[in-house]
C-alpha positions in Angstrom: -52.4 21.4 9.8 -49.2 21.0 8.0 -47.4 22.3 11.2 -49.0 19.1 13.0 -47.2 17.1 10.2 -44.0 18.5 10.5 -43.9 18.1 14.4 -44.6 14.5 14.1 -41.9 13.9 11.5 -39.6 15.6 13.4 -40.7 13.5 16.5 -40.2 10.4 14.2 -36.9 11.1 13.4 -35.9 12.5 17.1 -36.8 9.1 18.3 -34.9 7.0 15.6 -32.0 9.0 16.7 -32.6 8.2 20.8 -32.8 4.3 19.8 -29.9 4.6 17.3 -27.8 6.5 20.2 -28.6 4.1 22.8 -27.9 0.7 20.8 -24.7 2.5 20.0 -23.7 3.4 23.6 -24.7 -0.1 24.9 -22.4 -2.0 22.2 -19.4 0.5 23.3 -19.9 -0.1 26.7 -20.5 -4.3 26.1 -17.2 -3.6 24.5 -15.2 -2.1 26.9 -16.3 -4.4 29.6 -15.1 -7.4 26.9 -12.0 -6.2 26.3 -11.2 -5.3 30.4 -12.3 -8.7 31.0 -10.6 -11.0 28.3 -6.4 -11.3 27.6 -4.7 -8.2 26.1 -4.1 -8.1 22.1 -0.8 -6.3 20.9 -1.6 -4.8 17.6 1.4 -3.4 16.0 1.6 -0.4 13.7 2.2 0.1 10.0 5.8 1.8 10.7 6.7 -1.4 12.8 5.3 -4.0 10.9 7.3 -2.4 7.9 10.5 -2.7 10.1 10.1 -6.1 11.0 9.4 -7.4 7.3 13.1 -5.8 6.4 14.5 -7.3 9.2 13.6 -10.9 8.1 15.1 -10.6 4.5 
């Protein structure tokens, strides 16, 4: 009997994974298609946000 248990924790857990790996893939992908869709965002990086901030003193 405590092989029965096991199997259906297991089973628990495997399909807690499956929802939790499908509501991740479906906000990635509702992503993507946002950001294809919408205007580009420039983001700059650390080494040239430090060079502008010298520049303007």
């Amino acid at each position: 009997m405590p092989d029965l248990s096991q199997n259906l924790v297991h089973l628990r857990w495997l399909l807690k994974l499956i929802d939790f790996r499908a509501a991740v893939m479906g906000t990635v992908s509702l992503f993507i298609f946002t950001s294809l869709s919408g205007p580009h965002i420039y983001i700059p990086t650390h080494n040239e946000l430090i060079r502008w901030n010298h520049s303007a003193s």
